[in-house]
N, C-alpha and C positions, 0 to 999 in steps of 0.2 A: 622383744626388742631385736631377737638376734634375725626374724625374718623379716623385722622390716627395714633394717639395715641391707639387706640381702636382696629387695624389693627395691631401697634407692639403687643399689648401683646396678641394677637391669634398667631400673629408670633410665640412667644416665646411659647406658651403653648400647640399648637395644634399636636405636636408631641414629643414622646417621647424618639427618636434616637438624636434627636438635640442638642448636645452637643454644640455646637459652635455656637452662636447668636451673628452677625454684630449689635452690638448698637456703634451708630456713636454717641457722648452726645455733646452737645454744651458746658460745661466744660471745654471741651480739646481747644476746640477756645478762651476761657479766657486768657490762658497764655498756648499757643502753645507751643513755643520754650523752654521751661523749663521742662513741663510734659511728651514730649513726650523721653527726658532723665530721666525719672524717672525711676526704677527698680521698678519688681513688686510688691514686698512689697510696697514699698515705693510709688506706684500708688494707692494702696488700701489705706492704710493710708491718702492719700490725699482726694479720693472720701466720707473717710467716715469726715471728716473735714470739705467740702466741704458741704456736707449733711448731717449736724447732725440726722435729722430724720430720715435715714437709720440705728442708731445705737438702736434700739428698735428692740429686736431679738426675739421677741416671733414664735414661731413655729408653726403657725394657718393650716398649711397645705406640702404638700408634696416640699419639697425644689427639684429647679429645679439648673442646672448651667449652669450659664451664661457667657459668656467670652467680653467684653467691647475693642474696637479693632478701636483704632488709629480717624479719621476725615472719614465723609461722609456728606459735603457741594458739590451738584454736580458741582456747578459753577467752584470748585476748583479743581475737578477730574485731571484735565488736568497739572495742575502746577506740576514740574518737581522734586522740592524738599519734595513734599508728597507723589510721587508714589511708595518711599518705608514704608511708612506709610500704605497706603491703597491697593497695590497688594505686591502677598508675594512670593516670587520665592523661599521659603527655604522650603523644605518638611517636617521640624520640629515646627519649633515654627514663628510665623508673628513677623516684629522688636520691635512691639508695643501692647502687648497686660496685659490685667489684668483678672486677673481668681478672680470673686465675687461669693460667697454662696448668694445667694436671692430665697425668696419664693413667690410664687405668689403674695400677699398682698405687699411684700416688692418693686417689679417689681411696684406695682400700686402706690404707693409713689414715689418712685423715677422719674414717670413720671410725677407725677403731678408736683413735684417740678422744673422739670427743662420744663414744660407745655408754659411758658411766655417766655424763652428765646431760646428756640430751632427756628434759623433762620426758615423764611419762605420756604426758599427753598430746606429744610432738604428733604431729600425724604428715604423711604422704599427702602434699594435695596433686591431686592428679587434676587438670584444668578439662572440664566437660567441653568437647566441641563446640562451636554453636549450629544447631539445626536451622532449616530452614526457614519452622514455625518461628524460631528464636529472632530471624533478621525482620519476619513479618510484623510481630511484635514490638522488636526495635523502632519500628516506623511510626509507633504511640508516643516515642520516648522521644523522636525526634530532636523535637524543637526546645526542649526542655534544658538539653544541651548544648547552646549555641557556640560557648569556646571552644570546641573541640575541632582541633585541625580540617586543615581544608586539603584537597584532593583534589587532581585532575581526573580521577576516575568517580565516574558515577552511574549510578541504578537508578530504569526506573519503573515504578509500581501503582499501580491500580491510577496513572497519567498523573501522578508525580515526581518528579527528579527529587534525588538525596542521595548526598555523599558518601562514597560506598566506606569509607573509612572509617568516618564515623559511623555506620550503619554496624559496622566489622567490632567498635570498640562497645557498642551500647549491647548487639549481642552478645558478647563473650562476656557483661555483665550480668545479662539475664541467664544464662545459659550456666551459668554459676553461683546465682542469689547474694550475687554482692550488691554492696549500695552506692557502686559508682563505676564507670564504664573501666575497662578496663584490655591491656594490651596483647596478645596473643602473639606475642612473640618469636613462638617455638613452629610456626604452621610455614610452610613454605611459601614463598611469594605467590600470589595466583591464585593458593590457596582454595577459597572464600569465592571467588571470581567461579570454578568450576563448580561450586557446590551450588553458588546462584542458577549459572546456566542450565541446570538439569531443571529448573522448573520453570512451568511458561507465564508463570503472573511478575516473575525481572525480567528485565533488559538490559543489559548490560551498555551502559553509553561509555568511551573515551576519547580522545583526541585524532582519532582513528576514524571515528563517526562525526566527522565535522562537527564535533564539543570545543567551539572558539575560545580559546584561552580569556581573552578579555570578557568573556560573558560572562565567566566561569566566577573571574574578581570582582563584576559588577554585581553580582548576587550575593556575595558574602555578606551577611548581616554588617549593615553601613553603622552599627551601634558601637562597635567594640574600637573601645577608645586606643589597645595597641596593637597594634598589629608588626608582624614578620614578614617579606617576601626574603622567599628563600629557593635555592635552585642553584644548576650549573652555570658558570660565565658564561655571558653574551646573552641571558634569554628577558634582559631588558626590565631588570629588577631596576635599577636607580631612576631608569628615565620613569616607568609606572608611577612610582611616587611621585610624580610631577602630576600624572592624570588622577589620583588619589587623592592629593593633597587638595588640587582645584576644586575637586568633587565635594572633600569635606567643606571648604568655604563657603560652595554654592549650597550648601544647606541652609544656609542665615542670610547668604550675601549675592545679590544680582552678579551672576561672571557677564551678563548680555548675551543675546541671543546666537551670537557668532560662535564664542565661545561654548557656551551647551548645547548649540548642534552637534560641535567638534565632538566632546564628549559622548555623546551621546553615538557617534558611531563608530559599529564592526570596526573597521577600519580605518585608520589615522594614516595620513601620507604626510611626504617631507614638510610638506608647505604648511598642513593644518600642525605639526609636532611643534615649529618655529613659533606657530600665534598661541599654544602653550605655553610654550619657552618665557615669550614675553610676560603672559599673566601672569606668570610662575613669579616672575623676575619682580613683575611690581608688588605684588602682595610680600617677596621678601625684602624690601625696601620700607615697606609699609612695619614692618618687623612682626608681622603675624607668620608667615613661614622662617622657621632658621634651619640650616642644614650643613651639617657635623661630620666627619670622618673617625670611628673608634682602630686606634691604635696599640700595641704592644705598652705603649710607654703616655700613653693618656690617662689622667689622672680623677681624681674627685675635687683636687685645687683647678683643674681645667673646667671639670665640668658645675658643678656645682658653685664651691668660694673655698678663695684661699689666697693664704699670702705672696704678694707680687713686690720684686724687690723696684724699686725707682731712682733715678740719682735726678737730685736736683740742680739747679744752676751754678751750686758751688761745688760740684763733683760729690756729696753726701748723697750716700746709701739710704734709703728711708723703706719700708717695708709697711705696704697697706694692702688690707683688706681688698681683694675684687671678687665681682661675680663674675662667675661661669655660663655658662650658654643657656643650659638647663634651668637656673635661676632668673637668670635675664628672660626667658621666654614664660617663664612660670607666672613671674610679677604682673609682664603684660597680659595674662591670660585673665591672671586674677583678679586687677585692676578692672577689666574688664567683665569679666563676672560680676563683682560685689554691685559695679556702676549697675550695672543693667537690674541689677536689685531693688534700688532705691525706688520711692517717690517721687512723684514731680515734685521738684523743690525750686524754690525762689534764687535767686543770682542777689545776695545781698552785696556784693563786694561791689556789682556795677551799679546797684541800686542809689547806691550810698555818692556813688562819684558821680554821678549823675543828679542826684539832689544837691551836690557840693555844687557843680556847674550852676544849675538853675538858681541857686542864692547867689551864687557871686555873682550872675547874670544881674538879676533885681536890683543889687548893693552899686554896679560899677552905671546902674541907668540911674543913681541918688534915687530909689525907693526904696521906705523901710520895708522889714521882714520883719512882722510881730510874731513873738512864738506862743508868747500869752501875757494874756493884758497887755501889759506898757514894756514886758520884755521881748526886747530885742535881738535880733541877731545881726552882730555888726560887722563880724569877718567872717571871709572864709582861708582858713590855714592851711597851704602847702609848702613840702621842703620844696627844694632843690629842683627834685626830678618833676615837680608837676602835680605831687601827687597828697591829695587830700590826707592832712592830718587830726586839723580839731576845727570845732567853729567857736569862736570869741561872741559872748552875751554881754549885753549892756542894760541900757534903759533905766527901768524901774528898780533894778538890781544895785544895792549898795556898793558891790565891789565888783568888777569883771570877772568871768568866769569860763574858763573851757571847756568844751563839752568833747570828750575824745574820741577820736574812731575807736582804739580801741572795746572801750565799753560801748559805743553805739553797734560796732558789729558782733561782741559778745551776746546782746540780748534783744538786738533788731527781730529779728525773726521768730522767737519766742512771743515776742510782742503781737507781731504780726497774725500767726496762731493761734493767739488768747490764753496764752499760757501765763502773760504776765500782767496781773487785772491792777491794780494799782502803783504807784511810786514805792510804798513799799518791799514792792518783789524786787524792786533793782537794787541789790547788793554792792559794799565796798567793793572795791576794786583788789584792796590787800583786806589781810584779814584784822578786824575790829571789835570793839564792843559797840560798836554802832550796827542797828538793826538793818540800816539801809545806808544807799549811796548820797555823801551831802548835796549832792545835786538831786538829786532822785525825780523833785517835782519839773525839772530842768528838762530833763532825759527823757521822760513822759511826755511832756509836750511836746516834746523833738519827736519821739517816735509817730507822734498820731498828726504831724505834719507831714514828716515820709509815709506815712502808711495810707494820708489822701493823696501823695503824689503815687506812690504807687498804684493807688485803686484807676487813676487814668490811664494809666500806663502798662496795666495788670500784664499783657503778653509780654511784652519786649523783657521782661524778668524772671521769667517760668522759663525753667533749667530741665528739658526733657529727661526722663533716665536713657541711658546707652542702651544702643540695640547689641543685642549677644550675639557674638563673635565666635569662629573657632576659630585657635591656632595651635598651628601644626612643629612639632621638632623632627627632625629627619635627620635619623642616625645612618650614615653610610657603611657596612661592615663592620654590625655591630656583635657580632665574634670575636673581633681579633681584640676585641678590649677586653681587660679585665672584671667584668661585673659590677665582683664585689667590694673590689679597690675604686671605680670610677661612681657608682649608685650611692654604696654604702647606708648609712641609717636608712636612706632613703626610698629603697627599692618596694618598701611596704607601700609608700603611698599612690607610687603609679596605680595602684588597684582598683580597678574604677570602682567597688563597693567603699574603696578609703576614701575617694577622693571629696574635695570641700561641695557640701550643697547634697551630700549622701547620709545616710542613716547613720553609717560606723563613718564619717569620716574621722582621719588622723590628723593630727598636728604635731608637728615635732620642733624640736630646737637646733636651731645649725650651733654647730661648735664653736666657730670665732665670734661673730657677733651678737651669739645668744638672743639670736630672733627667732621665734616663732615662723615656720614654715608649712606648708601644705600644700597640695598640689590641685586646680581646678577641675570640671569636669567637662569644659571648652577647652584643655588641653590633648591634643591627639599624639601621637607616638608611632612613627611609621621606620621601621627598622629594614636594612637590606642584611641576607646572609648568601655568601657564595659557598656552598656544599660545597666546592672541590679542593676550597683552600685545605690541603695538605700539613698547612703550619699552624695550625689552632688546634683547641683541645675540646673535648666537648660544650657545650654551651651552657653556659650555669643556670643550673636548677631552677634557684627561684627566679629568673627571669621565663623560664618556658613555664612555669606554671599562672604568670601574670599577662601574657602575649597571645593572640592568635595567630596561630601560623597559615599561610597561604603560601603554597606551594605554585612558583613557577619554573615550567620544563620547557625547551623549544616547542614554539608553535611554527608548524609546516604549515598551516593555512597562508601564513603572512607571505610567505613565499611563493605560494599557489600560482603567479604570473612572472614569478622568474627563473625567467627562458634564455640562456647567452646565444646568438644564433649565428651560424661563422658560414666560413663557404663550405661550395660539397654540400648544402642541404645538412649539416652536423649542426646538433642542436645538442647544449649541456642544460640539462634540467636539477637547478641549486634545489627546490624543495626535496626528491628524490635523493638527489645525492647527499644531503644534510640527514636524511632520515634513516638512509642505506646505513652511514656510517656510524651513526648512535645507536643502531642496534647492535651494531658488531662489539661498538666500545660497553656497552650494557653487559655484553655474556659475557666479554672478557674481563672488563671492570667491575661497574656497574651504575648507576643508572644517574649518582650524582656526579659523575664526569663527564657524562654527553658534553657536546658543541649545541650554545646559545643558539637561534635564529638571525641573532644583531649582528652577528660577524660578517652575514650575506645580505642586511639589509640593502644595503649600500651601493652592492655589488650592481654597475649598469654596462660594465663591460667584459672584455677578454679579460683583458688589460689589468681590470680590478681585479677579478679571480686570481689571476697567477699573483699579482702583490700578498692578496691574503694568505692565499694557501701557505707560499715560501715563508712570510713574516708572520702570520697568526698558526693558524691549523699545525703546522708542521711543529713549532714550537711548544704551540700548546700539548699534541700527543707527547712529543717530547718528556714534557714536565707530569702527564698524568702515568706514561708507564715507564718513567725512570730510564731513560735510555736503552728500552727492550726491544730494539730495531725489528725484531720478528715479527714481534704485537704490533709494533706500526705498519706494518707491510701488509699484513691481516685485515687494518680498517679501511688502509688503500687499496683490496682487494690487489696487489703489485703481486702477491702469489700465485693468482688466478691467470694470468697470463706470461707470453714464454717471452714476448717482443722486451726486450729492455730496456728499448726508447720509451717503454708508456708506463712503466717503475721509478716511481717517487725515491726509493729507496731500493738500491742495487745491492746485488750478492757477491761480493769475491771473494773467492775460496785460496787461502793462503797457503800452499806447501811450504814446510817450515824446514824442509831441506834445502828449498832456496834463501833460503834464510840464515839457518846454521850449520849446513854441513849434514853429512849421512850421521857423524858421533853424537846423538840427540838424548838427551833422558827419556826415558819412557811418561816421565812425569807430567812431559810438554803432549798436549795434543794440539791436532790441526783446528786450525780458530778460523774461521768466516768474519770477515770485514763487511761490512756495511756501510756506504757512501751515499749522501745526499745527490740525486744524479737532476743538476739543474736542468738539462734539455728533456725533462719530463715534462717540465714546467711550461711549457710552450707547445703540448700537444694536446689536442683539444680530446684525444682519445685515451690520457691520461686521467680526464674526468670523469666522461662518460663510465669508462670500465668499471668505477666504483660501485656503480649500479647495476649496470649491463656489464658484463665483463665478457657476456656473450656474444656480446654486438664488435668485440675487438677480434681480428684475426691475428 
């Protein structure tokens, strides 16, 4: 025991990329079923409970981080309700993990203390690389795993394209003998990329090699009913859902030839975005597309149903039951689904009022209507509105008799079927000890009068089934909401295996009006996430394990022909310059704070650039490196050069004896001021130098 304790902490210490350390802690085997619903706060909270002598924080040494990740008993490898505990098929976060500050000393407490109860059979897993054979291999597994994230980078192999991420997670399953792909966390970015490139049967494609982001979304398996776009601001996550959303329709539904041109190309300009816009706009009119904003303070009463207060015309309070968005868009989907289910079935309602027309036609030209033998039909009965009630019998009949819509549309149609062979089968109306209805023989001849008029008439009655529909819900940042406060019961059924018209589908009961609910499988789910929001928390679990994610990053193709061209022959090249500046933000950030492509879509003059820069770009670095004027100055390339007219961001060096006097504490040092220098703003060599900074004297 005592070496392989001695083995974890060289584990943990012996390199310095290793972000992500598998400690599997016998803790978690205490009380399983409780911890491993613990949220990550609330896991750290426990551990330091747990171990009070981890809360002695002294700082003897260089603090490492460590990430503490779910059960590693190998006996239990295999057991089926931990293998989403212990393999992780989500590209973002594993379902169970806790992110701890420890420093070396602290690592060696903590094992000592839990030294006596860490099972025997605990083992070191040390994660096998994946080899190259391993990615080749991977390329068998491919398709088998269509959820698994999507990538702007991609390989390709013996003249197939596949995503190198996926490619990255199916190996490190093989390469491991586990039964489900899994994330390798601990390898540095790149990785995987160099281990490709040494051998000549990959290729390594990116966005680099003219890999056009929209092709990229148009190959996603068009089947996965939810889907994620996700990225830095500006790279045109909200507007996509617009060409996603049309996409999904035009599976079932003519968008006409204009519109699936559009679709259908590389590239989209202003004018084709607008005759989007519009389709967009009618099909959410039509209420097949709805589209939502998730907020801090958005609810499960917003989204789903829940109580809405009212005041009526006498100033009273009244509280009723509404649906939510989610519901609203559900019903229609479902309505739609079940319709498109059915049989051709008959139109009894208009059958019936239209046979009402044609007797009272006969009756009002003084001809009788025999219905049999000598009986008669001598009215036909409407209320008020016009609308057939019953028809009155005479003749032959001792006493007048009514014969009601009601029962004629209860068993019209069974009749019509041949479900209902004699007067017998027509039942009281209430319940009796009579076997049949006292008109019975009444109703029977009534039926097989309508049912020759129908046989003339047979088309105008035939009630096609509905053609199947999809509609779409479109959640707009749908991070900043609470998940599991807004979903609730419900997050199991988004699953397209749950969903109605599927093998396992679910059903469940809403809480207020105790109705049965379920979600269809002509419902789509199209989600935006902005990676750089700073104010959210990671993104809950069960929703990334129900979603495919598709990553979008600025695309410089779009920009490929914007050129601002001034006098002097000085030209600013916005693709160049958007791309200069995302790399810089990358090494110093990283890679989910780049600047969108959208912010220069736009851009068709000077005039526009300088508005952006001062009121978007400038703000936005702003807000990503917390007012680190230095770091700003670094993406402006403003360091590179000595001119102070062509510096975004100016240097003034403050002596602070002009300040306070020579009597100074030692305590004060001299401070550098940093000023926004607007007449930047207006030199065309301000731009340029971003990129070229050589091309500035």
């Amino acid at each position: 025991m005592e070496k392989k304790i001695e083995n974890l902490v060289k584990f943990i210490t012996e390199k310095e990329h290793r972000k992500n350390i598998l400690l599997y802690l016998s803790w978690v085997l205490r009380d399983y079923e409780k911890r491993k619903k613990l949220g990550l706060s609330e896991l750290l909270q426990q551990i330091k409970k747990d171990f009070p002598e981890l809360n002695d924080n002294k700082k003897t040494d260089k603090v490492k981080w460590v990430f503490i990740e779910g059960i590693k008993d190998y006996s239990e490898w295999q057991t089926e309700d931990l293998r989403k505990i212990v393999q992780h098929t989500d590209v973002r976060k594993p379902d169970f993990t806790v992110e701890v500050q420890l420093n070396k000393s602290e690592i060696e407490k903590l094992l000592e203390v839990l030294q006596e109860e860490v099972p025997e059979n605990f083992r070191i897993w040390e994660i096998n690389e994946p080899k190259v054979d391993d990615f080749k291999e991977a390329t068998k597994y491919y398709h088998k795993y269509k959820n698994l994230p999507d990538s702007l980078k991609k390989v390709k192999y013996k003249n197939e394209i596949y995503d190198l991420r996926k490619l990255e997670l199916i190996a490190t399953m093989l390469a491991n003998k586990l039964d489900a792909p899994a994330i390798p966390y601990y390898f540095e970015s790149g990785h995987f990329t160099k281990i490709l490139e040494s051998d000549q049967e990959f290729e390594i494609i990116n966005e680099e090699n003219n890999m056009n982001q929209a092709n990229i979304i148009n190959n996603i398996d068009k089947e996965a009913l939810n889907k994620i776009l996700y990225g830095p601001p500006g790279t045109g996550k909200t507007y996509k859902t617009i060409e996603m959303a049309l996409k999904i329709i035009g599976e079932k539904e003519d968008l006409g030839n204009e519109i699936n041109d559009i679709l259908n190309k590389e590239k989209i300009d202003y004018t084709d975005r607008e005759k989007l816009r519009e389709k967009f706009k009618e099909f959410k009119e039509k209420g097949q597309i709805e589209f939502i904003t998730f907020h801090q303070s958005y609810s499960y009463e917003d989204f789903i149903e829940g109580l809405k207060a009212e005041t009526d015309d006498n100033g009273q309070i009244n509280y009723k039951v509404k649906d939510g968005i989610f519901k609203i868009v559900t019903i229609k989907a479902k309505e739609n689904f079940e319709n498109s289910k059915k049989e051709e079935t008959i139109n009894i309602e208009q059958l019936v009022s239209d046979f009402a027309d044609y007797i009272e036609d006969i009756l009002l030209n003084n001809q009788k209507f025999n219905l049999k033998g000598n009986v008669l039909i001598e009215s036909v009965n409407k209320n008020s509105d016009g609308d057939f009630i019953s028809f009155t019998i005479g003749g032959s009949v001792t006493s007048k008799q009514r014969l009601a819509k009601e029962i004629i549309m209860r068993d019209l149609l069974n009749f019509i079927k041949g479900k209902i062979k004699t007067p017998d089968d027509i039942k009281p109306r209430y319940e009796s000890k009579n076997k049949r209805h006292g008109n019975a023989i009444y109703y029977y001849a009534l039926f097989e009068k309508i049912k020759e008029f129908y046989e003339g008439n047979k088309i105008s009655y035939l009630k096609q089934s509905e053609d199947l529909k999809n509609y779409i819900l479109i959640i707009d940042e749908i991070n900043r909401g609470n998940i599991s406060k807004i979903f609730g019961e419900l997050i199991t059924l988004i699953e397209e295996d749950k969903r109605i018209g599927e093998k396992e589908e679910a059903i469940v009961k809403l809480p207020y009006l105790n109705e049965e609910f379920g979600v269809p499988n002509n419902l789509y789910i199209i989600g935006t996430m902005n990676t750089a929001d700073r104010s959210i928390a990671l993104l809950d679990t069960a929703l990334r394990r129900r979603f495919t994610f598709i990553e979008m990053m600025p695309d410089y193709s779009l920009l490929e022909d914007k050129k601002i061209s001034l006098q002097e022959n000085k030209e600013i090249d916005l693709s160049n310059l958007l791309k200069t500046m995302n790399k810089r933000i990358e090494y110093l950030y990283d890679r989910d704070h780049t600047i969108g492509h959208a912010y220069f879509l736009k851009i068709k003059s000077f005039e526009d650039l300088k508005f952006i820069f001062k009121n978007k770009i400038i703000p936005l670095l702003q807000e990503y490196f917390y007012d680190d004027w230095e770091k700003i100055r670094f993406i402006l390339a403003d360091n590179q050069v000595d001119n102070e007219d062509y510096q975004f961001i100016k240097i003034e060096n403050i002596k602070i004896q002009e300040l306070f006097g020579n009597n100074i504490p030692e305590l004060i040092d001299e401070k550098r001021i940093f000023t926004i220098n607007n007449e930047a703003f207006e030199q065309a060599e301000s731009y340029i130098k971003i990129y070229n900074p050589n091309k500035i004297v």
